[in-house]
C-alpha positions in Angstrom: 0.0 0.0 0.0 1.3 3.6 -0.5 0.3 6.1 1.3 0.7 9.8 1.3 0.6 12.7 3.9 -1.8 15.7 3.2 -2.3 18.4 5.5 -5.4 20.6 6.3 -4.6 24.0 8.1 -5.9 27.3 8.5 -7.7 29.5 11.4 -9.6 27.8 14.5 -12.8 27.4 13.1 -11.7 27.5 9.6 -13.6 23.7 9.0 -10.2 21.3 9.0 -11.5 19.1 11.9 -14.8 19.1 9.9 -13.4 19.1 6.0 -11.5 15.5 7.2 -14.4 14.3 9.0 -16.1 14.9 5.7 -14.0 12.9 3.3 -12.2 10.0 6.0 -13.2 6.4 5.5 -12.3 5.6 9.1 -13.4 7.3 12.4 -11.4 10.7 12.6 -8.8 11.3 15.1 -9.2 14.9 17.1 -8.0 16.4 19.8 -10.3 18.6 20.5 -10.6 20.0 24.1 -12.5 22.4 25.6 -11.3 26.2 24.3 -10.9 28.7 27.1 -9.2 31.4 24.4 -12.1 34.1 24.6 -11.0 35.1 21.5 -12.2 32.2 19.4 -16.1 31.9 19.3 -16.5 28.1 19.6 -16.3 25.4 22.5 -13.9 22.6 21.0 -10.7 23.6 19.8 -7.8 21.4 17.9 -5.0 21.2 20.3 -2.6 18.4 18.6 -4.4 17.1 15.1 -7.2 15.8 13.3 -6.4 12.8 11.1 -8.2 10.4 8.8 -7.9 8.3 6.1 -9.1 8.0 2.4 -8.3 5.3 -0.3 -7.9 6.6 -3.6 -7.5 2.9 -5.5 -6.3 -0.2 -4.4 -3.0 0.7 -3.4 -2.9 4.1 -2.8 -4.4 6.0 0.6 -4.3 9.6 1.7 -3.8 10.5 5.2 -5.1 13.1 6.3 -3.9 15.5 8.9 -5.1 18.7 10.8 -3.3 20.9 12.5 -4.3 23.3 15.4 -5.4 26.9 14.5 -4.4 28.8 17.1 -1.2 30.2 16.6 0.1 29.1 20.0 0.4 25.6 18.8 2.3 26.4 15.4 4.8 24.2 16.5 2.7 21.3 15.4 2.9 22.7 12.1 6.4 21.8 11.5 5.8 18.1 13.3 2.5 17.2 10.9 4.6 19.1 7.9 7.1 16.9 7.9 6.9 14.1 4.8 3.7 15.9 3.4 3.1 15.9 -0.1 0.4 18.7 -0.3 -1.2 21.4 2.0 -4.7 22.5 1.6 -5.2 25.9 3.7 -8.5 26.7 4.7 -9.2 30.4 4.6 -12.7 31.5 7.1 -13.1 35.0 4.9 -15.6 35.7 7.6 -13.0 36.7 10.3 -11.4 40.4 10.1 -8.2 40.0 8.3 -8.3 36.7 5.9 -5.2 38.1 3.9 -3.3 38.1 7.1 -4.7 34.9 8.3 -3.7 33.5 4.9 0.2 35.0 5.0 0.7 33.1 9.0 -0.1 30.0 6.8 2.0 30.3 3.9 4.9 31.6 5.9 4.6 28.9 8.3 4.5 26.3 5.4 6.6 27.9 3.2 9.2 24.8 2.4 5.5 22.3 2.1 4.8 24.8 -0.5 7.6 25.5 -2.2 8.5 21.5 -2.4 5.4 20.0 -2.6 1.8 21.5 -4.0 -0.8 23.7 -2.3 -4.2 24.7 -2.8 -6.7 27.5 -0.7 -9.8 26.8 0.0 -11.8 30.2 1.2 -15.3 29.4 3.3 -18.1 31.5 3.9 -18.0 33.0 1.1 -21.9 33.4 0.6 -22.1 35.1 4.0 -18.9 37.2 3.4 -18.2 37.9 -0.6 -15.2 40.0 0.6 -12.8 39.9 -0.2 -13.0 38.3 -3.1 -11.0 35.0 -4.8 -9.1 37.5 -7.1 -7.7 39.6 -4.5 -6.6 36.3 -2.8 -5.1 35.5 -6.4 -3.8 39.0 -6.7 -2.5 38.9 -2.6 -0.3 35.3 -3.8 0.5 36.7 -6.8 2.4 39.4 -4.7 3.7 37.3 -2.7 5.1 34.8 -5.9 3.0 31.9 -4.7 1.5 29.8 -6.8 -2.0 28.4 -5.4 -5.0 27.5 -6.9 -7.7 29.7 -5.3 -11.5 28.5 -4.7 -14.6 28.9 -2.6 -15.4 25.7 -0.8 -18.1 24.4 1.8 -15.6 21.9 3.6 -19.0 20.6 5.0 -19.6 19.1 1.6 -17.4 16.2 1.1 -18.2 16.2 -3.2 -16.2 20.0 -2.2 -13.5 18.6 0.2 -12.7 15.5 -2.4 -12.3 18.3 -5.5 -9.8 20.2 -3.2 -7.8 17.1 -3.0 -8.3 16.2 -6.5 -6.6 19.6 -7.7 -3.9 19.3 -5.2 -2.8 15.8 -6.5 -3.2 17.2 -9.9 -0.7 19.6 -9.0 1.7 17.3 -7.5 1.2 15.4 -10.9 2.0 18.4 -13.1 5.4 18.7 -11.1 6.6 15.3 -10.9 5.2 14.3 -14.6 3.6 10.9 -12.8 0.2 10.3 -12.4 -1.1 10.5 -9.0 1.6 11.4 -6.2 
């Protein structure tokens, strides 16, 4: 069996606990614990990771990781980074400064990025239209990061299967093999 490493991250409450839950063919993996930050609007937050799995064929399976939000735990972002093919950051463009939200990520997995693929995946959306995916495609241009950008509901899994698909495609278009 071959398996590869993919890793969900972004803001607490960004969906990466829910966005693997969505997609994983086994029970997911949290650690979630009660969240006395009273700067994050929800009860549970990811303290360590989120993992599941998916099978793409017969011998190949994805596992999936999350990693904690909170920027206090970003040293779990170099422990789950380590070995992963692909990143998929989640971007909540309902909280106050998504750009900024979105630079903490790509800075913190700059080597992931630059060495393996990436896509963005910004939620809410319908709620919050601003900004909009071109000013995040404008924003990475900038920043001379290349990223597929698109709205997702990570609560759909059809959505959470179609981020994966694009980041495999992109770690196909860079290695010239199909599928990682």
């Amino acid at each position: 069996m071959i398996e590869h490493k993919i890793i969900f991250t972004g803001t607490t409450g960004a969906g990466k606990t829910t966005a693997i839950a969505a997609v994983s063919e086994i029970t997911p993996l949290n650690t979630d614990v009660r969240n006395t930050d009273p700067e994050v609007l929800k009860a549970m937050t990811t303290t360590g990771l989120d993992y599941g799995e998916l099978t793409l064929g017969q011998n190949e399976k994805l596992r999936l990781y999350g990693t904690p939000g909170q920027q206090r735990f970003d040293f779990m972002w170099k422990v789950l980074g380590r070995g992963a093919l692909g990143l998929v950051i989640l971007i909540d463009n309902s909280q106050p400064r998504p750009l900024e939200d979105l630079d903490a990520y790509l800075d913190g997995f700059a080597n992931l990025i630059s060495e393996g693929a990436c896509v963005i995946a910004v939620g809410r959306l319908d709620t919050h239209p601003n900004p909009g995916l071109d000013v995040y495609s404008l924003h990475l241009e900038k920043r001379n990061v290349l990223c597929p950008v698109i709205g997702a509901d990570v609560r759909d899994a059809t959505q959470v299967i179609q981020l994966l698909e694009l980041l495999l495609l992109q770690l196909e278009s860079k290695t010239g093999v199909s599928n990682p």
